[in-house]
N, C-alpha and C positions, 0 to 999 in steps of 0.2 A: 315444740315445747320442751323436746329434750333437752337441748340448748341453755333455755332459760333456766331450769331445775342447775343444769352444772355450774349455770353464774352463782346461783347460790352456794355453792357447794356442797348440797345435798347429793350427791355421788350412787348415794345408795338409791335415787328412784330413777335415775338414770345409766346405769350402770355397774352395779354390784360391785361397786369401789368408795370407800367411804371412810373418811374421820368424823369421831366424836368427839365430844370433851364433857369430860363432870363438871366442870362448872364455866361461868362466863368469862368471859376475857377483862381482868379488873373489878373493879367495883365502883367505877368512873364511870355508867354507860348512861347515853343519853340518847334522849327520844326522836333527835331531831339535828341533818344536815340538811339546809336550807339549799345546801347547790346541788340536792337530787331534787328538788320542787320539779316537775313537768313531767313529760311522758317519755322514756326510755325506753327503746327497743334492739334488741341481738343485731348482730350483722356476722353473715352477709345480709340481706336484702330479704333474701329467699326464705330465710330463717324466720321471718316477721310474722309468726303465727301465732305469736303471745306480748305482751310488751307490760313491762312496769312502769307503776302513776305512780306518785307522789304527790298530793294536795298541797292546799294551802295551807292546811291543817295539820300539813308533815306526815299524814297520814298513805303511810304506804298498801299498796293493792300490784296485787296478778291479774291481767287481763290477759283471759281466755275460754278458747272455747272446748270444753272437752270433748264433745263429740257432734256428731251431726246431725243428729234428734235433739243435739243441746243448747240452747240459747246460749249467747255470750254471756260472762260469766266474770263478775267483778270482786273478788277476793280480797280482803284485808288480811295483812299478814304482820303483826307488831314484830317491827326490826331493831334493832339498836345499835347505837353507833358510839365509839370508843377510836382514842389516838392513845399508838404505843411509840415514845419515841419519833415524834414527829411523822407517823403514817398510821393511816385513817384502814377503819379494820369495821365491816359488818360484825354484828353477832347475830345469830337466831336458835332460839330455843327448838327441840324436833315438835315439842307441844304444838308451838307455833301453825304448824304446817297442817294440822290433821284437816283442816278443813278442805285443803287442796289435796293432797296424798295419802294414802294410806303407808304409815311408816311403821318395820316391824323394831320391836325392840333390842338392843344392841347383846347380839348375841355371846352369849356365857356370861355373861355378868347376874350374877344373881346375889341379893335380887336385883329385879329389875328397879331403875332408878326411875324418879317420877318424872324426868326429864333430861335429856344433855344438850350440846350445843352443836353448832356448826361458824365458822369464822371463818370471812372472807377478808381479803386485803382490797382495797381499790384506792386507784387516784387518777383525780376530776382535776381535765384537762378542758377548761371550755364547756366543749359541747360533745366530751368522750370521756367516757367513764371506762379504767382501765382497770380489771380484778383478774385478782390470783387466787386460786385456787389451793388447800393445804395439798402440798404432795405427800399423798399417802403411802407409797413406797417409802419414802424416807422415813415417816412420823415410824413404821411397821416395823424398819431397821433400828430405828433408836430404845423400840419397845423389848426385842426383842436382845439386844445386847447388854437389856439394863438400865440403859442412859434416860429413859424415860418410864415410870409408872403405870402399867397400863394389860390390854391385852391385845390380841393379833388372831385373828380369822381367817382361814387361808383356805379354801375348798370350792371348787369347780369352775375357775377363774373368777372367784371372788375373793373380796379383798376388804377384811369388816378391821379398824382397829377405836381402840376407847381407849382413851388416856383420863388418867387418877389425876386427882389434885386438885385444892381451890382453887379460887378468883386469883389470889397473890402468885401460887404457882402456876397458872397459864401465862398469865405477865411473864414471868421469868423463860418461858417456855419461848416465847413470840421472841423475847429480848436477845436470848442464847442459841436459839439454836434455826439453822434455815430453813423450817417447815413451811414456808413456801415456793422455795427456789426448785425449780426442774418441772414445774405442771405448767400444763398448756395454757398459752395468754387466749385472755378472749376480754369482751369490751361491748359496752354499749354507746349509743349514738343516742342523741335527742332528736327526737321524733319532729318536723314541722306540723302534724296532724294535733288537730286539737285531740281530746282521751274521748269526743264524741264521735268525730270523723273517723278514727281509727276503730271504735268499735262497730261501725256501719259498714268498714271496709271488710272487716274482720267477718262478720253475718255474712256479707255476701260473697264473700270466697269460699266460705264452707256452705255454698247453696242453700240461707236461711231464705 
């Protein structure tokens, strides 16, 4: 499951590394890429212990199981999707997520804001969904020098940053500068399991 969280970029429930944003990426966002429709899962192989649906409905879901007194577990998680510059960029509000995670709020910022974001890069090759991840080392360096609006968390190998600005200033953000280049590729694969079969598979691996 760790895995799937970092596809997101939520950093912070997988590893006390983490970018924010004040606000979303544009004001262009929209509900729905018709070529995540089906059931996506992590690779390698062995990682297959959670995977994302996509309905017919565009409506996206987490599949998994959190523990092993727990039944599988079908999460809806409203995503959005936005092009900056001819390449395709998730958004997700941290709101979003409370249902799956528990997220603390973005440390020293006060107050605290009633929501920020998280933005992923990817590009859908076929039957391979390829995402980036912001690097957050960099975003921490540009905050820190000035070049960017924002703040920077640095305490017991963790790594919090929040960057300032609207919707127009993230655009410009995404446009100027490499906040995704240097974090590790990872990718998802489409699944041949139907989201029924894979959730039977899923029950019976963790001894349902």
């Amino acid at each position: 499951m760790k895995q799937l969280f970092c596809i997101l970029a939520m950093l912070t429930l997988c590893g006390c590394v983490e970018t924010r944003f004040e606000s979303p990426l544009g004001d262009k966002l929209e509900t729905c890429d018709a070529r995540w429709k089906g059931l996506w899962t992590p690779a390698p192989p062995e990682a297959q212990d959670a995977a994302f649906f996509v309905d017919a409905d565009c409506r996206f879901f987490v599949i998994d199981r959190p523990a092993r007194d727990k039944p599988v577990r079908r999460l809806e998680i409203p995503l959005r999707y936005t092009q900056v510059d001819g390449q395709d960029y998730l958004v997700v509000a941290d709101t979003a997520l409370k249902d799956l995670v528990e997220i603390q709020p973005p440390p020293g910022i006060d107050p605290v804001p009633a929501q920020s974001y998280f933005f992923v890069r990817y590009r859908i090759d076929g039957d391979r969904i390829d995402l980036a991840q912001v690097n957050s080392e960099r975003v921490a360096k540009l905050v820190e020098i000035g070049k960017l609006d924002g703040t920077v968390s640095r305490a017991n190998k963790e790594l919090h940053v929040y960057v300032r600005g609207d919707a127009a200033r993230m655009l410009k953000i995404v446009r100027d500068e490499p906040v995704f280049e240097g974090s590790a590729p990872t990718y998802l694969a489409r699944s041949a399991l139907s989201v029924g079969e894979f959730e039977r598979k899923l029950a019976r691996a963790r001894g349902h």
